[in-house]
Backbone atoms as SQL, in Angstrom:
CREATE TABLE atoms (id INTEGER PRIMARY KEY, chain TEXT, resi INTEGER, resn TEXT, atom TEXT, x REAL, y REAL, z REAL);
INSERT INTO atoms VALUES
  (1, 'A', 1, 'UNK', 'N', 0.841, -1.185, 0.000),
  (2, 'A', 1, 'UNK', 'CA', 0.000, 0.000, 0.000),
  (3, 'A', 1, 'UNK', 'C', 0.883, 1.244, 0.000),
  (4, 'A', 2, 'UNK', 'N', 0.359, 2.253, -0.911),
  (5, 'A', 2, 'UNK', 'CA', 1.613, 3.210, -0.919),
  (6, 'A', 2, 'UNK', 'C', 0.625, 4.558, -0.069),
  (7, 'A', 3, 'UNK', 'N', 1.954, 5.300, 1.055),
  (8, 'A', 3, 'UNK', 'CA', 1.666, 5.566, 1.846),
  (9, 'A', 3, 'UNK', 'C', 2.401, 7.317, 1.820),
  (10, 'A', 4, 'UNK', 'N', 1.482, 7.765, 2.612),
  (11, 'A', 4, 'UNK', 'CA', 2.515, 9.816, 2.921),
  (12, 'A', 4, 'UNK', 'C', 2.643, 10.083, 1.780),
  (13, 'A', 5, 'UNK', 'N', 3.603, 11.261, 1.696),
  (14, 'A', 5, 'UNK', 'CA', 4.123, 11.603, 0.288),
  (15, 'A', 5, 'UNK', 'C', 4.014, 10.827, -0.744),
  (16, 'A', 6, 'UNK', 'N', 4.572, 9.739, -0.667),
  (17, 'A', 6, 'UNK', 'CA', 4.344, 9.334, -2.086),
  (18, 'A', 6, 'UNK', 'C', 2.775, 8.738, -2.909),
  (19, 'A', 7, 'UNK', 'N', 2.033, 9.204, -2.319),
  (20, 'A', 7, 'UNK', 'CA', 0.819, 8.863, -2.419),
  (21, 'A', 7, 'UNK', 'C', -0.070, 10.345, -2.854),
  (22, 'A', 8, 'UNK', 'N', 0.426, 11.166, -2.435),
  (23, 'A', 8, 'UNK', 'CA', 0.034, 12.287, -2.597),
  (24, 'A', 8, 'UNK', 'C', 0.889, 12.637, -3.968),
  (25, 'A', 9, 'UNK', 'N', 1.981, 11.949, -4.381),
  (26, 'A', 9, 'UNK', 'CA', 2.704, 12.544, -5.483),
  (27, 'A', 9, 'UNK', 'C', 2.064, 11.914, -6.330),
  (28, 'A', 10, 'UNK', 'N', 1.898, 10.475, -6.467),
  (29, 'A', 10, 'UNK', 'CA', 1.254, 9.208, -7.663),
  (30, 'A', 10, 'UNK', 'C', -0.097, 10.087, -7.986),
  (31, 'A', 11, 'UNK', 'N', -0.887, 9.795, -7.113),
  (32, 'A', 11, 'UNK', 'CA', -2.091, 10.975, -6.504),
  (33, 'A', 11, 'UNK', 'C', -2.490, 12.181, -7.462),
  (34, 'A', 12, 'UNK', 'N', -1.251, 12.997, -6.712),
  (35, 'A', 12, 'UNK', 'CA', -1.066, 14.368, -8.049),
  (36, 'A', 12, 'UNK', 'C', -1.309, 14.301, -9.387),
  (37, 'A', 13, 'UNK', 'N', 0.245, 13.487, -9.988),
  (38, 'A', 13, 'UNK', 'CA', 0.550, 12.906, -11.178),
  (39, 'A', 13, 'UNK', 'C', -0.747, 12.784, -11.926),
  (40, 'A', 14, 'UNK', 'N', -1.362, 11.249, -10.950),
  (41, 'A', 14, 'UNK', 'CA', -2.654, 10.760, -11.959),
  (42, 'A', 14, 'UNK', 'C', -3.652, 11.889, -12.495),
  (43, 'A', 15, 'UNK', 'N', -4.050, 12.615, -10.925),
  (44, 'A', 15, 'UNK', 'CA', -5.181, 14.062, -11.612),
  (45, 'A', 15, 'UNK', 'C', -4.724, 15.290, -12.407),
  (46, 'A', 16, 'UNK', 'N', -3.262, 15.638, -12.544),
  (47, 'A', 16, 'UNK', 'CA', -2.289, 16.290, -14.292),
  (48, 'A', 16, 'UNK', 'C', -2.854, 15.586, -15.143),
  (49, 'A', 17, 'UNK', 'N', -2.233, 14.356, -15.047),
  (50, 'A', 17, 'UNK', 'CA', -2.430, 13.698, -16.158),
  (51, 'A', 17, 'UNK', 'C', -4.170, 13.465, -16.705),
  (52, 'A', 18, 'UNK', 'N', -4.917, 13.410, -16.508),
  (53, 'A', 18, 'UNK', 'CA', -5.828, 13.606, -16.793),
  (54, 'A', 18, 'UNK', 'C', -6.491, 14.581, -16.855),
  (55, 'A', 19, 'UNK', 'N', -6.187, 15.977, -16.400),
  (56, 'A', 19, 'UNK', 'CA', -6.955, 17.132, -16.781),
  (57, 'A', 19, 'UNK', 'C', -6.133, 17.333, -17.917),
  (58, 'A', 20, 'UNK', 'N', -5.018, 17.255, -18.063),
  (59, 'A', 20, 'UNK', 'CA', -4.263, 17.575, -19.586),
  (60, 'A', 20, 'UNK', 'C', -4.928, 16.751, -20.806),
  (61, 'A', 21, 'UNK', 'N', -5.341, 15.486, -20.324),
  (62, 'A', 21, 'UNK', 'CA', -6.017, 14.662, -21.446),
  (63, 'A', 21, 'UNK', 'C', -7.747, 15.524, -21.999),
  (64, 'A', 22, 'UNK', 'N', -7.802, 15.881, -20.675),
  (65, 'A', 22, 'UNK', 'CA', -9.564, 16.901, -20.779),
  (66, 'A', 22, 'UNK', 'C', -9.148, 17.560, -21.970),
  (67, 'A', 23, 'UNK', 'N', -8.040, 18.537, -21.351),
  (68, 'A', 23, 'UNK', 'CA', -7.710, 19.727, -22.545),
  (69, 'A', 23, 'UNK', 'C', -7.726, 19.460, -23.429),
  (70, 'A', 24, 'UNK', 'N', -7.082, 18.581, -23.654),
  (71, 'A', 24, 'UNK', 'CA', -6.441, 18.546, -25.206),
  (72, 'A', 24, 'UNK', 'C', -7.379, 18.058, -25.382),
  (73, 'A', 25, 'UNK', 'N', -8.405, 17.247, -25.077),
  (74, 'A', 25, 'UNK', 'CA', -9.657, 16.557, -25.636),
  (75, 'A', 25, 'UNK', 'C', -10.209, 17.721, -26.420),
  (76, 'A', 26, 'UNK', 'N', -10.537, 18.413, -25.177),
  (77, 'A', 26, 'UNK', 'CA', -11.979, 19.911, -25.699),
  (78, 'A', 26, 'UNK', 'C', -11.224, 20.691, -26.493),
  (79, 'A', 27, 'UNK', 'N', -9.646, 21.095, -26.746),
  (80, 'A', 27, 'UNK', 'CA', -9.300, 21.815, -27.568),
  (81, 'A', 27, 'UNK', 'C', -9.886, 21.251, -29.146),
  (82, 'A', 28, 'UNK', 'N', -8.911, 20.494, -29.003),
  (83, 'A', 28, 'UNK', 'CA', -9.392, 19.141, -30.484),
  (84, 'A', 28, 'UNK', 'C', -10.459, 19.272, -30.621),
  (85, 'A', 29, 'UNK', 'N', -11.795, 19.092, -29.885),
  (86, 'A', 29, 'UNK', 'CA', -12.972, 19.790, -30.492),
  (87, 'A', 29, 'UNK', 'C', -13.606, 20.874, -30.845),
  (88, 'A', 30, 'UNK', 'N', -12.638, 21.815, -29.955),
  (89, 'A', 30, 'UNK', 'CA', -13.371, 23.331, -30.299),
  (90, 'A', 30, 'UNK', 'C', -12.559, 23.975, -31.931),
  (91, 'A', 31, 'UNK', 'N', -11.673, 23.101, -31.582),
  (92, 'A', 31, 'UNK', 'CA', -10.545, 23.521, -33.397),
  (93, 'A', 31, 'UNK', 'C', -11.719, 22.601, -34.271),
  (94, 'A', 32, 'UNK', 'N', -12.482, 21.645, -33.895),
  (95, 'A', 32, 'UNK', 'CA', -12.922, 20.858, -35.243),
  (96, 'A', 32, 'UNK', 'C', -14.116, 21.758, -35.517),
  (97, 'A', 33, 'UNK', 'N', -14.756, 22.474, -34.191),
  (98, 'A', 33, 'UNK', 'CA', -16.061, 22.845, -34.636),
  (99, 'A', 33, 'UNK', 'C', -15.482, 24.511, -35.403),
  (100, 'A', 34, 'UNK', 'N', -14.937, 25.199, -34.976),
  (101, 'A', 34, 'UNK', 'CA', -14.008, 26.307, -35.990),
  (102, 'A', 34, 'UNK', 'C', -14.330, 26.078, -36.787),
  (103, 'A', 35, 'UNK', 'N', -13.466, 24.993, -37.389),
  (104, 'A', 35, 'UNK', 'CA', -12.969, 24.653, -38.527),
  (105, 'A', 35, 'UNK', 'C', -14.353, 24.639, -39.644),
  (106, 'A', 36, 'UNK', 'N', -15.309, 23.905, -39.133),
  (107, 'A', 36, 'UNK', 'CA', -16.813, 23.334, -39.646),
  (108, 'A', 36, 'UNK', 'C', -17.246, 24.384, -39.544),
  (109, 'A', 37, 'UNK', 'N', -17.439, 25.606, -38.749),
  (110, 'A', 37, 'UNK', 'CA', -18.729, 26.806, -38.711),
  (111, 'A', 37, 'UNK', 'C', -17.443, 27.535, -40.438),
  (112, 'A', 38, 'UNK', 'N', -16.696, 27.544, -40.332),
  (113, 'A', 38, 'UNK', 'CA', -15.635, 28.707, -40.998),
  (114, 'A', 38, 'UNK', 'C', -15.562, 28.083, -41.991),
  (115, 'A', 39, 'UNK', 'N', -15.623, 26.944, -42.659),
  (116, 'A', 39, 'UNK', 'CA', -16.397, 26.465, -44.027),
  (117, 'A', 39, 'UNK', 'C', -17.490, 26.263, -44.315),
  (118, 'A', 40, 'UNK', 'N', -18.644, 26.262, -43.360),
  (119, 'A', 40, 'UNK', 'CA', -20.140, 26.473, -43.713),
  (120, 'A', 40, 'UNK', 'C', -20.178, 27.719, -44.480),
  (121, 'A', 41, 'UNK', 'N', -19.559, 28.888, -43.496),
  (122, 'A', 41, 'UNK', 'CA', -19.250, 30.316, -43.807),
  (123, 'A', 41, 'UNK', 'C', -19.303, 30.879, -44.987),
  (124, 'A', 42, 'UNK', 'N', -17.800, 30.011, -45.112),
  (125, 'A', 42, 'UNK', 'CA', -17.052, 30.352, -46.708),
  (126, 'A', 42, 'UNK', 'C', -18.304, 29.626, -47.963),
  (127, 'A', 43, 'UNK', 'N', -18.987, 28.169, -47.436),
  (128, 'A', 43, 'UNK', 'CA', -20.254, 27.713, -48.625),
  (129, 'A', 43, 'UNK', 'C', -20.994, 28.954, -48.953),
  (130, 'A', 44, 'UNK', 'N', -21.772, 29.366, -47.762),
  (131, 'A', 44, 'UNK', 'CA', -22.962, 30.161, -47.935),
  (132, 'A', 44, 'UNK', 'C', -22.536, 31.513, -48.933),
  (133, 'A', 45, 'UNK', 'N', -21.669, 31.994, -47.983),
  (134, 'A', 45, 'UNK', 'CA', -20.928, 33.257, -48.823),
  (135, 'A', 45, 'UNK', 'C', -20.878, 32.699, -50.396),
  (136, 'A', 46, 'UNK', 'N', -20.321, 31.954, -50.713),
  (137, 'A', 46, 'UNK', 'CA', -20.067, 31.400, -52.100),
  (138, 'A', 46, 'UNK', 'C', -21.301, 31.491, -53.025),
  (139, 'A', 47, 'UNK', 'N', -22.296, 30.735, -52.006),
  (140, 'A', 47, 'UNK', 'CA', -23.377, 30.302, -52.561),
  (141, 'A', 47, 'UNK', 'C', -24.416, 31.396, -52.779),
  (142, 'A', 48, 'UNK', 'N', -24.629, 32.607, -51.793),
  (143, 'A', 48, 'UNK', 'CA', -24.563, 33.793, -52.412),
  (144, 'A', 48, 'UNK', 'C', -24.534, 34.595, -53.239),
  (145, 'A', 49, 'UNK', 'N', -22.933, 34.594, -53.683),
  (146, 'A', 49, 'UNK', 'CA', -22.496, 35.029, -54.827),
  (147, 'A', 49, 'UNK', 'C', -22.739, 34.452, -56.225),
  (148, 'A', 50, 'UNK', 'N', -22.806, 33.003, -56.255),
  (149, 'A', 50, 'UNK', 'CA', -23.414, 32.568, -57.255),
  (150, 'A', 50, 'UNK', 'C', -24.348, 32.609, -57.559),
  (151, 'A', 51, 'UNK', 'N', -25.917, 32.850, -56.683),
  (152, 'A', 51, 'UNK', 'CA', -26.940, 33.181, -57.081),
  (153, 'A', 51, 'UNK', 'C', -27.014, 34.645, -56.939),
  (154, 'A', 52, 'UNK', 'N', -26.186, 35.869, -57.413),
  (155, 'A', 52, 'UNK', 'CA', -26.515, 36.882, -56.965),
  (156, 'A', 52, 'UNK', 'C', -26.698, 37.903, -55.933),
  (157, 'A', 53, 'UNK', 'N', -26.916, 37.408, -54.999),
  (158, 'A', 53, 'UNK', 'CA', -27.462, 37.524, -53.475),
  (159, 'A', 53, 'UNK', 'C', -26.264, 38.271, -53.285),
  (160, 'A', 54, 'UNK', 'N', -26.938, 39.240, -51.586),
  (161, 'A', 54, 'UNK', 'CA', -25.772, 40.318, -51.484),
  (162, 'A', 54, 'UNK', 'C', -25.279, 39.342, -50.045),
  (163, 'A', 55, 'UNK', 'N', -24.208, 39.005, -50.167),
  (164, 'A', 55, 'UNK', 'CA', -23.195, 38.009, -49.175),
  (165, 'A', 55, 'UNK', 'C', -23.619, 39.231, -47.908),
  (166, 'A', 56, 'UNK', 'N', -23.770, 38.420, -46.504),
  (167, 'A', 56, 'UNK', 'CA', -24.206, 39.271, -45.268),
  (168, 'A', 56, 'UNK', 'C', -22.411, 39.443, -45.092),
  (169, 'A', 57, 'UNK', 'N', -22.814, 40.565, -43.908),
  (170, 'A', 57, 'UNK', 'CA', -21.519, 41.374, -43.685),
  (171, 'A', 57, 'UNK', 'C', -20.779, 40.496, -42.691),
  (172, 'A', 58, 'UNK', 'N', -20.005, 40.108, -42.718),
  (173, 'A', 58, 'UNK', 'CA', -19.288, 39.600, -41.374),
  (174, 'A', 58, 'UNK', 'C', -18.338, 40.071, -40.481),
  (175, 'A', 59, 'UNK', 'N', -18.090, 40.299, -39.216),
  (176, 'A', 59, 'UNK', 'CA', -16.559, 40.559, -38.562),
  (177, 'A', 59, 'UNK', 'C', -15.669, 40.175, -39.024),
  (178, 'A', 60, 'UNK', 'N', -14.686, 40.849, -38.662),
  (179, 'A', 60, 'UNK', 'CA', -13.290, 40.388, -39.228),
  (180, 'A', 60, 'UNK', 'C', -12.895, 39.305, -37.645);
């Protein structure tokens, strides 16, 4: 049975190591959903322009 300090270090370690896995989880998804709204974007705009239509204004 691991005991004192070093239990509190393994301990530590394990809950880093897994909030870093969170991160990088939810990053990786918030870059995929970006990625997907910011080529819907670029369709519509397109699609727009090909039928004429006045493309809506967007932020920079």
């Amino acid at each position: 049975m691991i005991r004192g300090w070093t239990a509190v270090i393994v301990f530590t370690t394990l809950a880093v190591v897994m909030m870093v896995g969170l991160n990088v989880r939810m990053w990786r998804r918030m870059k995929a959903a970006t990625a997907a709204a910011k080529a819907e974007a670029e369709r519509e705009e397109r699609e727009a322009v090909e039928t004429g239509q006045n493309p809506t204004p967007r932020s920079a």
